[in-house]
Backbone as ProteinMPNN parsed JSONL, in Angstrom:
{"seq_chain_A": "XXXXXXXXXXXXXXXXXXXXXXXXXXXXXXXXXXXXXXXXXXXXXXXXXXXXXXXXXXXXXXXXXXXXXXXXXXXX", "coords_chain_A": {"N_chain_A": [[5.335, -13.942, -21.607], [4.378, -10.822, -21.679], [3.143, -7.824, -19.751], [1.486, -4.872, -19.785], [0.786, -1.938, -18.906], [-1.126, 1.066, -18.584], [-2.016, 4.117, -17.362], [-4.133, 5.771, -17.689], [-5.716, 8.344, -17.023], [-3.561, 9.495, -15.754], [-1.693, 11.177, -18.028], [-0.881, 13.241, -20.682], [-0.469, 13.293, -23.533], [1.404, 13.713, -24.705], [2.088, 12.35, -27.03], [4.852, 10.464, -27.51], [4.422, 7.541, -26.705], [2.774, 6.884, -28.795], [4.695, 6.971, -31.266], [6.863, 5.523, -30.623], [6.161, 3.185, -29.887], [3.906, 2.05, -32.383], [2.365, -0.404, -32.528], [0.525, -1.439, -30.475], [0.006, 1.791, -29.127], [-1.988, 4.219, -29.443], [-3.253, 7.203, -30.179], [-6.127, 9.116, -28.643], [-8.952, 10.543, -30.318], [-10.703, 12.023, -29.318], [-10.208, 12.864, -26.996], [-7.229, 12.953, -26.526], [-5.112, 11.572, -25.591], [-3.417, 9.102, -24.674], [-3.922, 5.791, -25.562], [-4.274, 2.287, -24.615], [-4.375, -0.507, -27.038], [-6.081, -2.925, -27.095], [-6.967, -3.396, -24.159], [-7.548, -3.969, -21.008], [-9.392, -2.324, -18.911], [-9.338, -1.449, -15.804], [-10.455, 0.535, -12.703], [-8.773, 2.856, -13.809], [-6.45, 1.939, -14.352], [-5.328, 0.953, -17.123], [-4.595, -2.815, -18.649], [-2.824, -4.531, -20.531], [-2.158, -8.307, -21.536], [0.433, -9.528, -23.254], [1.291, -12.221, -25.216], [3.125, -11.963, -27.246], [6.602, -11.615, -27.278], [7.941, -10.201, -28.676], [7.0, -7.151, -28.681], [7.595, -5.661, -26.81], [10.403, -4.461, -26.406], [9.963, -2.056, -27.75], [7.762, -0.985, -26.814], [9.009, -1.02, -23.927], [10.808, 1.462, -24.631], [9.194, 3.436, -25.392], [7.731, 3.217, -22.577], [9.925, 4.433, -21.19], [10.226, 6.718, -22.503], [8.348, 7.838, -21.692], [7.263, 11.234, -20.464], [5.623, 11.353, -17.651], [5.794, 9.125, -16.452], [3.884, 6.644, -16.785], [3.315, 4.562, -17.914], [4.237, 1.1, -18.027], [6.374, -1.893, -17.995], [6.549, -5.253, -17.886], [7.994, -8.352, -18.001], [7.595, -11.639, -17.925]], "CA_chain_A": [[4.202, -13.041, -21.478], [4.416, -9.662, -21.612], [2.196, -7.0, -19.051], [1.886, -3.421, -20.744], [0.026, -1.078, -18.39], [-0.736, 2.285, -18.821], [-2.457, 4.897, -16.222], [-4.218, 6.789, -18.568], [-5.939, 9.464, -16.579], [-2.249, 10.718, -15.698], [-1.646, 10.84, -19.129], [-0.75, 14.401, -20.991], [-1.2, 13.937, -24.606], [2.763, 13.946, -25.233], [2.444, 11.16, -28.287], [6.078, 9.535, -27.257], [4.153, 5.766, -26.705], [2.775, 6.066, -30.406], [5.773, 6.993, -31.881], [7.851, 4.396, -30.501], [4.903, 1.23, -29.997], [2.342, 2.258, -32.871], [1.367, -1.288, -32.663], [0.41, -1.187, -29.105], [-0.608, 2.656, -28.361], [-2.452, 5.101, -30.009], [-3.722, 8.562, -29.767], [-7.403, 9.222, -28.303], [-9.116, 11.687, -31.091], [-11.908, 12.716, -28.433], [-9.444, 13.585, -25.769], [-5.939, 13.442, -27.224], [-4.536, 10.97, -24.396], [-2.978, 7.8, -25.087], [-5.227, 4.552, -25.401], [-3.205, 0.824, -25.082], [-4.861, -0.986, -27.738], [-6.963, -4.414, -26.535], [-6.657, -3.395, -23.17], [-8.63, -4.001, -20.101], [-9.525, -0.859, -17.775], [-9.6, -1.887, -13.877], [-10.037, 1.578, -11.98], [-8.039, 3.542, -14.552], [-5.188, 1.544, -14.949], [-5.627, -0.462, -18.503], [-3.524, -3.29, -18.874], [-2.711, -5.811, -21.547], [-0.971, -9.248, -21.282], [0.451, -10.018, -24.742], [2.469, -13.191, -25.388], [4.55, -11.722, -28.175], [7.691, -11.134, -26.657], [8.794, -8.876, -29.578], [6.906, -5.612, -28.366], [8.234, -5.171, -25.132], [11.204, -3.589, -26.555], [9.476, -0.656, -28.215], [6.778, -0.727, -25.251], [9.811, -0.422, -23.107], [11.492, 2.502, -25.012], [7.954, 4.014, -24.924], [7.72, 4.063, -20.973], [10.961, 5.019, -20.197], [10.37, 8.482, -22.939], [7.115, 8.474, -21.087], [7.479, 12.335, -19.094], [4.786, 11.355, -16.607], [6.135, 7.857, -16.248], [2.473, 6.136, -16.626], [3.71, 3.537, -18.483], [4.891, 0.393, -17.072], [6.19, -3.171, -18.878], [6.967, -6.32, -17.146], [8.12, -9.195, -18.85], [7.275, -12.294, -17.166]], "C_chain_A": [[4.726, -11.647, -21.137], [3.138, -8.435, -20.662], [2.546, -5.951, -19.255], [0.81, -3.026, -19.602], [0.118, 0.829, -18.606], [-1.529, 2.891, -17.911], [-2.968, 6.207, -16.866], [-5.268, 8.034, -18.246], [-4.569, 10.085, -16.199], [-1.698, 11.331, -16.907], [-1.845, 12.292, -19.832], [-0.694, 14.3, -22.656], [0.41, 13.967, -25.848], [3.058, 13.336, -26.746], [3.877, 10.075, -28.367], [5.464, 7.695, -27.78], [3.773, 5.234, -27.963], [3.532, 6.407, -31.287], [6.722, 6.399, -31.438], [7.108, 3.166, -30.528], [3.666, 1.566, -30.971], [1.232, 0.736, -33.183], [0.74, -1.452, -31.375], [-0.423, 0.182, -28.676], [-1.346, 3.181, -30.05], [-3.039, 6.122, -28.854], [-5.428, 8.694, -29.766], [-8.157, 10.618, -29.288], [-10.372, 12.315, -30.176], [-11.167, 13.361, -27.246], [-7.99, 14.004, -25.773], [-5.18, 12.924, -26.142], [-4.397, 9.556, -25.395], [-3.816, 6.247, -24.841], [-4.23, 3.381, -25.865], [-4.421, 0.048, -26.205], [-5.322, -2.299, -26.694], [-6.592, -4.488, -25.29], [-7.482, -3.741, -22.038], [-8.728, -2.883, -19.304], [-10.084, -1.875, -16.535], [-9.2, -0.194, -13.569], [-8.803, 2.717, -12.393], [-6.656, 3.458, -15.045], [-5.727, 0.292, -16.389], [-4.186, -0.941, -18.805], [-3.689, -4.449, -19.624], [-1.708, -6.55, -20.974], [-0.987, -9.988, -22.671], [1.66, -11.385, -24.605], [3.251, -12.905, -26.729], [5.188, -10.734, -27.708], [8.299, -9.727, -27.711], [7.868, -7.508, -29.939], [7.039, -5.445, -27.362], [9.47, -4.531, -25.725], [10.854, -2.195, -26.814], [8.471, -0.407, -27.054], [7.823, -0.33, -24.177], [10.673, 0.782, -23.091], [10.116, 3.459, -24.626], [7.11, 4.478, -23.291], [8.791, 4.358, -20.59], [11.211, 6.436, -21.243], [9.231, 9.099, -22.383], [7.363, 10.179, -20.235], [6.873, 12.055, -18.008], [5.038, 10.23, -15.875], [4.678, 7.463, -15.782], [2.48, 5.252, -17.354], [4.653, 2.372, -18.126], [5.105, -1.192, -17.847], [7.322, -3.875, -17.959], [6.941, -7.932, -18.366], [8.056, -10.263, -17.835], [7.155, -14.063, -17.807]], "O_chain_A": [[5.549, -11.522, -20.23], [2.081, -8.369, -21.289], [3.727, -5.661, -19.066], [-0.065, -3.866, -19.395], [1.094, 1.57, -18.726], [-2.045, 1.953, -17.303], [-2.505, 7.338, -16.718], [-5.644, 8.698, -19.211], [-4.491, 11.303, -16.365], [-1.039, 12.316, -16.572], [-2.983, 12.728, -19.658], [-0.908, 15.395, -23.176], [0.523, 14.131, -27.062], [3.977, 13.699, -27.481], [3.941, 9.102, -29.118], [5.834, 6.952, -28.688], [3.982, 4.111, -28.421], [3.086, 6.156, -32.406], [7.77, 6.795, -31.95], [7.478, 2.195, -31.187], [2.524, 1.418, -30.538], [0.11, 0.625, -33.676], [-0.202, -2.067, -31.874], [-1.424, 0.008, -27.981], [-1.262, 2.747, -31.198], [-3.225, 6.102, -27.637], [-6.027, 8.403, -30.801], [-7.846, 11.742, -28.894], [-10.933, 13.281, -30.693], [-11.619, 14.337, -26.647], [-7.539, 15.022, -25.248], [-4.473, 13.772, -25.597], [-5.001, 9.16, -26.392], [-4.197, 5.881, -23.729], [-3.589, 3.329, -26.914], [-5.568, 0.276, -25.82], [-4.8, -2.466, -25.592], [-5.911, -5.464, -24.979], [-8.615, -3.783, -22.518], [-7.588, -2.511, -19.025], [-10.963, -2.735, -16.478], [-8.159, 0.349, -13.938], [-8.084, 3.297, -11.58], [-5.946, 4.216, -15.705], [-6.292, -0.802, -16.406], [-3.152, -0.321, -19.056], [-4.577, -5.274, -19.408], [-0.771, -6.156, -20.279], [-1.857, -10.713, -23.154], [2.696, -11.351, -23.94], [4.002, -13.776, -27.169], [4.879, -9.547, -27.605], [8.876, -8.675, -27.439], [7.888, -6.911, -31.015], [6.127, -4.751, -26.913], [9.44, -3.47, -25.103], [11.367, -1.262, -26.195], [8.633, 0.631, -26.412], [7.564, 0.671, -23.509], [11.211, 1.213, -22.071], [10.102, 4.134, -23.596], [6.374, 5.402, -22.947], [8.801, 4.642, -19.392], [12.146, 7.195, -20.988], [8.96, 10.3, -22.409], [7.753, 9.986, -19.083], [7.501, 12.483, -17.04], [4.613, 10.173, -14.721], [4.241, 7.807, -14.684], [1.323, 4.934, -17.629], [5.836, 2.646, -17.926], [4.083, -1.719, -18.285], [8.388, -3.468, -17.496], [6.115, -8.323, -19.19], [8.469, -9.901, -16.733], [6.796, -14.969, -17.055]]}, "name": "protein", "num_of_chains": 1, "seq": "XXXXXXXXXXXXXXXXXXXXXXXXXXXXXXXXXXXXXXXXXXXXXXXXXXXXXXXXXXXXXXXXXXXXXXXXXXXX"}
């Protein structure tokens, strides 16, 4: 299992997460902030738990080019 979180009121607009995970992030066309795909929102953190192990690599390249570091992946 995989846990992808993102913190997307900190969240600047940079595009990094959908140019390294475009299966996973995208770009918000009403606000221009990053949106995790099939995510849940709790209190402004939205977080997915995917069981395919093979996007945590690009999810993990994707928070560590994060600038704001608001991106967070736990493999589990």
């Amino acid at each position: 299992m995989v846990i992808i979180t993102l913190q997307r009121d900190k969240c600047i607009g940079c595009n990094y997460c959908y140019e390294l995970a475009p299966e996973r992030f995208r770009m918000s066309k009403k606000d221009g902030k990053s949106v995790l795909l099939k995510s849940i929102d709790k209190k402004g953190f939205h977080t997915l738990k995917d069981p395919d192990h093979s996007v945590a690599d690009n999810c993990d390249r994707a928070a560590k080019a994060c600038p704001v570091n608001i991106i967070s992946v736990k493999e589990i």
